[in-house]
C-alpha positions as CSV (number, residue, x, y, z in Angstrom):
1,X,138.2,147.2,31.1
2,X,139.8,144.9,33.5
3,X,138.8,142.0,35.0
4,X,140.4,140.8,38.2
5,X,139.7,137.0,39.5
6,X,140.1,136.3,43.0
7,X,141.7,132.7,44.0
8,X,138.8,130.3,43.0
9,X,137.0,128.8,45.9
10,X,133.9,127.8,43.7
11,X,133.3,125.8,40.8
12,X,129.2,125.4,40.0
13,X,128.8,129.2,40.6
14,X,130.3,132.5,39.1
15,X,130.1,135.6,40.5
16,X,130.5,139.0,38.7
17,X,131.0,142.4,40.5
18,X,131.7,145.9,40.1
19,X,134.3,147.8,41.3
20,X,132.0,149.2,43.5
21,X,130.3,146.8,44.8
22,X,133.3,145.0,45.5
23,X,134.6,147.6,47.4
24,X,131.4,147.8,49.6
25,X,131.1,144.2,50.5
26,X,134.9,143.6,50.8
27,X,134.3,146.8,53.9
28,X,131.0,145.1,54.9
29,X,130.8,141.6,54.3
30,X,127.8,139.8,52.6
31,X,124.9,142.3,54.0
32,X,122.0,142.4,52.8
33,X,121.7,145.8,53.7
34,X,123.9,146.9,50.9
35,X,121.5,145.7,48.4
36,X,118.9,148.0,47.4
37,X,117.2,146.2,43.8
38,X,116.9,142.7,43.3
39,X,116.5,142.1,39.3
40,X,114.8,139.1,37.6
41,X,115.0,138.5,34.0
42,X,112.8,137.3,31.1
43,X,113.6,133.0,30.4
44,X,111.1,130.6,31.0
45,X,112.5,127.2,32.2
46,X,116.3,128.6,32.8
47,X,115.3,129.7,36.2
48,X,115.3,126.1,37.2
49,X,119.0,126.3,37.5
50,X,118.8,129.4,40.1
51,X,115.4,127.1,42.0
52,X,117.3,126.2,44.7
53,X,120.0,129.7,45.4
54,X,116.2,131.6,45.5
55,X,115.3,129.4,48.3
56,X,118.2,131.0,49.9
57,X,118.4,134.3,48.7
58,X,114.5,134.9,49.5
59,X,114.0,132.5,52.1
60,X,116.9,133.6,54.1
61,X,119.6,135.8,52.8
62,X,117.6,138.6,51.8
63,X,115.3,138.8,54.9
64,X,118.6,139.7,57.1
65,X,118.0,143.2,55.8
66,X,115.5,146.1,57.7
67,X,115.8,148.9,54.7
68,X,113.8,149.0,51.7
69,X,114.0,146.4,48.8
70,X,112.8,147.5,45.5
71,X,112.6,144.4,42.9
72,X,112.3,144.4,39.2
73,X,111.4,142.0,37.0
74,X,110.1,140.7,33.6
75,X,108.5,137.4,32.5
76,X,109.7,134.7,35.0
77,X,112.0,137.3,36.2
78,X,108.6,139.1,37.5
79,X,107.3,135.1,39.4
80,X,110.1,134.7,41.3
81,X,110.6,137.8,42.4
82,X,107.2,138.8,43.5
83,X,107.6,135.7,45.9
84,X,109.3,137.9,48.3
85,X,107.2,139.9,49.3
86,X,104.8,137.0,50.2
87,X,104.2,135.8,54.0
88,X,106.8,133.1,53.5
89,X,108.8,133.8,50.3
90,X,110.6,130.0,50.3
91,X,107.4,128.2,50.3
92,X,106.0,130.5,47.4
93,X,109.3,130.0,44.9
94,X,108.6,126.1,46.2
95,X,105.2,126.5,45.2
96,X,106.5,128.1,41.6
97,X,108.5,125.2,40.9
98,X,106.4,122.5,41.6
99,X,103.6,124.3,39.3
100,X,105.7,124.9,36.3
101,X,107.9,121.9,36.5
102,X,104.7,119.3,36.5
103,X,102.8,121.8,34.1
104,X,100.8,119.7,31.6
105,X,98.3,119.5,28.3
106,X,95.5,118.1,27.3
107,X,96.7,118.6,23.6
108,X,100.1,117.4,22.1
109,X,100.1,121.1,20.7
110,X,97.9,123.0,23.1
111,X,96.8,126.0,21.8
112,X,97.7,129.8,23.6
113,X,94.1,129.8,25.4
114,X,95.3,126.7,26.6
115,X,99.0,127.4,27.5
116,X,97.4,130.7,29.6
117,X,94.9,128.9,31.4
118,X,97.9,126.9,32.4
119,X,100.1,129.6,33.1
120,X,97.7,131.4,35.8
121,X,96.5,128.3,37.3
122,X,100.6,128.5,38.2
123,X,100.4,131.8,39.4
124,X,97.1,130.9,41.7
125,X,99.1,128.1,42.9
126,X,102.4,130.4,43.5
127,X,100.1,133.6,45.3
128,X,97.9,130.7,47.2
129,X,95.4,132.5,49.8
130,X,96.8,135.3,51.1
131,X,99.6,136.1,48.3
132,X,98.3,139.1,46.6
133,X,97.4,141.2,49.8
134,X,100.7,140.5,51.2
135,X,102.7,141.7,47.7
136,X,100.6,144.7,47.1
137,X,100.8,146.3,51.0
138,X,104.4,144.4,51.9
139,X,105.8,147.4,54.0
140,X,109.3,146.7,52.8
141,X,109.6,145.0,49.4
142,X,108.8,147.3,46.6
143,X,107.5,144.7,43.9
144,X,108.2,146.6,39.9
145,X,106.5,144.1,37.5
146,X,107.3,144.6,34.0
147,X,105.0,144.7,30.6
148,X,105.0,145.5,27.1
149,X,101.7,147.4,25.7
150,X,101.9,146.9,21.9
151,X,101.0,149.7,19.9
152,X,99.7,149.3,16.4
153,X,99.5,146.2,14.7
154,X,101.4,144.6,18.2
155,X,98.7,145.5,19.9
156,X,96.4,142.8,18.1
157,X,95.5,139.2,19.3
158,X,95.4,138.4,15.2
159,X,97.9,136.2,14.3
160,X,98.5,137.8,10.8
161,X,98.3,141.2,12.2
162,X,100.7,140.6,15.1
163,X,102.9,138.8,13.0
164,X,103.2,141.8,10.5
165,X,103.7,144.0,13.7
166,X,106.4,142.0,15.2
167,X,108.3,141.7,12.2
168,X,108.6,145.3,11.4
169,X,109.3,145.9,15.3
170,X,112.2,143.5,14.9
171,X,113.5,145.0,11.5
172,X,113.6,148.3,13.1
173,X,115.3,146.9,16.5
174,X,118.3,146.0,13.8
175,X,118.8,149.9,13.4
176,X,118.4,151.4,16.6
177,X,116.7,149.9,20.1
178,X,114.8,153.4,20.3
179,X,112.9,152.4,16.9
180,X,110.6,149.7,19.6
181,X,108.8,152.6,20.9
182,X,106.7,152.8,18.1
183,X,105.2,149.0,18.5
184,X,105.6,148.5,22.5
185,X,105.5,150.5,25.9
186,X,106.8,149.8,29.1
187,X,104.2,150.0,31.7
188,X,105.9,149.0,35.1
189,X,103.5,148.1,37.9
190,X,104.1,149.1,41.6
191,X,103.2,148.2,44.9
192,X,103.4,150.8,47.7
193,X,102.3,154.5,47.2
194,X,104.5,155.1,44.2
195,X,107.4,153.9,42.1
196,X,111.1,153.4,43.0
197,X,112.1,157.2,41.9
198,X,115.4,155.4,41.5
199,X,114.0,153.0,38.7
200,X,114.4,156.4,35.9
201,X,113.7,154.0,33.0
202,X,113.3,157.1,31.0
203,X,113.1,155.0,27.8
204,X,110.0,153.9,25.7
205,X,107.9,156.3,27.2
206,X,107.3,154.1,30.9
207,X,104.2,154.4,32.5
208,X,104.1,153.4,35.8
209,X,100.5,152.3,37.3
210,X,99.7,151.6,40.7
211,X,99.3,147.3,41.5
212,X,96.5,146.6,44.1
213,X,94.8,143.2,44.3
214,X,92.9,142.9,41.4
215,X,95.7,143.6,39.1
216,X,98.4,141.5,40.1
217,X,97.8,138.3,38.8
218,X,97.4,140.0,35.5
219,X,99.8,141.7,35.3
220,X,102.1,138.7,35.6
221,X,100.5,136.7,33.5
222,X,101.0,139.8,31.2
223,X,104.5,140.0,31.9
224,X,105.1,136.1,30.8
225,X,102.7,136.1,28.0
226,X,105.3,135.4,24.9
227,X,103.2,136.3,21.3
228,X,101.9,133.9,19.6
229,X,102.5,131.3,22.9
230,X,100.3,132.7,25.4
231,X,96.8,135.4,25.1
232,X,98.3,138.0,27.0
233,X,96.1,140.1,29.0
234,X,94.0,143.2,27.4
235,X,92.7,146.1,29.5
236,X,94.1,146.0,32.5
237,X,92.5,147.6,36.1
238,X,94.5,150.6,36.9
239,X,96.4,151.1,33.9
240,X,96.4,152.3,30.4
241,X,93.6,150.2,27.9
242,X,95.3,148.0,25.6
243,X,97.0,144.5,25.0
244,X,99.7,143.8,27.2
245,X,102.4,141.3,26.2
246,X,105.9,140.0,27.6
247,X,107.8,142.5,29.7
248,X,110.5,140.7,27.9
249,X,110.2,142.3,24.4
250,X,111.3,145.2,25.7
251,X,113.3,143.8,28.9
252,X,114.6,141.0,28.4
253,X,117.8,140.9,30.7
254,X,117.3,145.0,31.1
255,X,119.1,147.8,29.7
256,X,121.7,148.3,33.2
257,X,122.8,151.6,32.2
258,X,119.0,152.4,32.7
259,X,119.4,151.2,36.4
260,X,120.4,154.5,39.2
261,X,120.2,152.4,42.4
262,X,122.2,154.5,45.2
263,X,122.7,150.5,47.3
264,X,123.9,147.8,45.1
265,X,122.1,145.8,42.6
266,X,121.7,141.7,43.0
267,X,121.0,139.8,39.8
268,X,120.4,136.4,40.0
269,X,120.8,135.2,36.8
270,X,121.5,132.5,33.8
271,X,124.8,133.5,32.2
272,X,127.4,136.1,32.9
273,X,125.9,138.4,30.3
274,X,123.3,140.2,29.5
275,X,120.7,141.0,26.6
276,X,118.4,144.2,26.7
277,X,115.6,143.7,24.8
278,X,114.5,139.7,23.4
279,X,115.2,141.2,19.5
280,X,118.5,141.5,21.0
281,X,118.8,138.4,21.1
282,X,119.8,138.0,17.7
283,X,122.5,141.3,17.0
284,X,125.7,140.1,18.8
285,X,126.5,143.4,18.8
286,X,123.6,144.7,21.3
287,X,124.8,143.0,24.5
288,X,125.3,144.9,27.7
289,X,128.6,145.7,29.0
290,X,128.7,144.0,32.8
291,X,131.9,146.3,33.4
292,X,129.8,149.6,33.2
293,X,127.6,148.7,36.1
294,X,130.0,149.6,39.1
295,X,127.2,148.3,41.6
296,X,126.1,145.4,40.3
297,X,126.6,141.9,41.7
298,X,125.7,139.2,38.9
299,X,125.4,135.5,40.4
300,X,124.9,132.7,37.8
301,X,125.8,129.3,36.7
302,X,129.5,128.3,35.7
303,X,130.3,127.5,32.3
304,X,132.2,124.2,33.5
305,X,129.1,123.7,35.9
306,X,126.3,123.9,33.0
307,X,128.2,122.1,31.1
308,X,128.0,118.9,33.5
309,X,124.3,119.1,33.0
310,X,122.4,116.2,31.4
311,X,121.6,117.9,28.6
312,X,124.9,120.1,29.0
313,X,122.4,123.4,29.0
314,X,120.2,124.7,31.3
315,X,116.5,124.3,30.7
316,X,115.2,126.8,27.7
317,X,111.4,126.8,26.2
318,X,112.7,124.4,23.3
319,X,112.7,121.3,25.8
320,X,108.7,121.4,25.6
321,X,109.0,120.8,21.9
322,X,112.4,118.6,21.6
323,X,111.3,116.4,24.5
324,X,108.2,114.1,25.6
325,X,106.7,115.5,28.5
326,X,108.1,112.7,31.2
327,X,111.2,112.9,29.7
328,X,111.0,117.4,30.1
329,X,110.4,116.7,33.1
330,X,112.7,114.3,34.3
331,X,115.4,116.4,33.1
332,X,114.1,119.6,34.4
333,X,113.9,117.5,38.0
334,X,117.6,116.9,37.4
335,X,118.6,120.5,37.0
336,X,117.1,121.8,40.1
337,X,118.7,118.8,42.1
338,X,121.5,119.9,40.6
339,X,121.4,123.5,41.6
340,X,121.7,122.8,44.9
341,X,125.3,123.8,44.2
342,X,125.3,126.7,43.6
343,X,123.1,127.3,46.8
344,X,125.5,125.5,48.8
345,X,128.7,127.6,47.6
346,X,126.8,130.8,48.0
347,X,125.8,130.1,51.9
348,X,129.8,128.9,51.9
349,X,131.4,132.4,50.3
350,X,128.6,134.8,52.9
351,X,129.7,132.9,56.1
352,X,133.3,132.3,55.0
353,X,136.0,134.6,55.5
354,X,137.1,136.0,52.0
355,X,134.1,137.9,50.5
356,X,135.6,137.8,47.4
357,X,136.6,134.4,47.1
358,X,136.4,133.1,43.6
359,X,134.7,136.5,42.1
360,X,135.3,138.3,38.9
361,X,135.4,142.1,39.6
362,X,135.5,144.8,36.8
363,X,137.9,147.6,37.1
């Protein structure tokens, strides 16, 4: 593998291609008409840092395009992207940041009935009036929301019995990634009249169930509900019975190799890498390869740009226990200021005349 760096014309934003894809927009340009999937991965408060380049991507950039958009997400990756396919897609993401970044509790430690009440009031707020009619019958973006239905002990909202579940879930992650389908199973939720046949997720036995109006803000909060944080959502209309958890146990950053899109793939994300599944998280050796997905194009944060931060990170889940809430908050405030950057330097790159300027590419 080969990476080749283009003469550096950013600083607060990286960019990561694939040889394909950099062939296609070198030809084309920045058109949105090359993209065909738009991902969205698991990660709580580290989307703050990408707050202000969704404003652009979904409030502008991505509506120059006339084809079909298929998006896919999990967890917050699943939020942000279903505001797309709202009436007005920049005041929706505005919406999701002003209900997650002022979020508060009652309790010091509020309790998961708590944390989910919360959490949907957020997604009420993000949808407002008209939000779930416009996602489920958009005529051009294809929302994909991703869950986890646990099976077996995961499938139970007791602590004891979850935790016994989760633990022998994550012992047999540590042999092979295949082992999960014995404690969790993908169901993917759909709008239009059926799923993405490109989306072959042929893994963890995917069951794919149609999302109409009475399902959708479910199955997000089902998609964000973390174990042991948040209730998650049980029985769901129009899909297998069951408990549904976090699409991120099983997706956390996605497994790209199970990804066939024909147009490119956009993936606004936190780092330049990415994790499959959130046991991942902890085998160094279970990270994706970036250079195996020819047609991906991977926009994140610099190193040298998070690391001017206040905190010198981007916002994680551990800043709600390591911080006072005005202090969270404050900070959290900063960050999104802050990622007006990386906004700013992608407008700069799709008008300018180098396509390329400052990209990684993988040969």
């Amino acid at each position: 593998m080969r990476q080749v760096k283009h003469v550096m014309s950013t600083r607060a934003l990286s960019i990561h291609m694939g040889s394909e894809a950099a062939t296609r927009i070198a030809d084309k340009g920045w058109s949105a008409n090359l993209f065909g999937l738009l991902l969205g991965a698991s990660g709580g408060p580290k989307w703050f840092i990408l707050a202000q380049l969704d404003r652009l991507l979904f409030g502008d950039f991505l509506l120059r395009s006339d084809k079909p958009l298929t998006t896919l997400g999990s967890s917050i990756g699943s939020w942000r992207n279903t505001c797309l396919a709202t009436s007005d897609p920049a005041a929706a993401i505005e919406r999701l940041e002003q209900g997650y970044l002022y979020q508060k509790y009652d309790s010091e430690k509020p309790s998961i009935h708590e944390v989910s009440e919360v959490s949907c009031n957020i997604l009420d707020q993000m949808l407002g009036d008209d939000g779930r009619l416009h996602v489920v019958e958009h005529p051009r973006i294809r929302t994909h929301i991703v869950t986890a239905r646990g099976r077996g002990p995961s499938a139970s909202t007791s602590t004891p019995v979850l935790a016994s579940g989760m633990g022998v879930a994550a012992l047999g992650n540590t042999v092979s990634r295949k082992l999960l389908k014995h404690h969790f199973q993908r169901v993917v939720f759909y709008s239009g009249q059926q799923p993405d046949e490109e989306l072959a997720l042929t893994d963890f036995h995917t069951h794919f169930s149609p999302l109409r109006e009475n399902n959708l803000a479910q199955s997000l909060h089902a998609s964000g509900a973390i174990p042991f944080v948040l209730t998650g959502e049980r029985d769901i209309p129009n899909a297998p019975a069951g408990q549904y958890w976090d699409g991120g146990i099983i997706d956390y950053h996605f497994d790209l190799r199970q990804l066939h899109c024909e147009r490119l793939t956009l993936y606004p994300h936190f780092r330049a890498g990415v994790t499959p599944g959130w046991f991942d998280k902890f085998l160094p050796w279970r990270k994706g390869a970036l250079h195996e997905a020819q047609k991906l194009v991977l926009l994140c944060p610099s190193e040298e740009f998070v690391a001017t931060l206040p905190q010198g990170k981007i916002p994680d889940r551990s800043d709600f226990t390591r911080m006072k809430p005005e202090e969270r908050i404050g900070y959290w405030e900063q960050c999104v200021d802050a990622s007006k950057a990386l906004a700013e330097e992608f407008a700069a790159l799709i008008e300018g005349s180098d396509p390329l300027a400052g990209v990684t590419v993988y040969r």
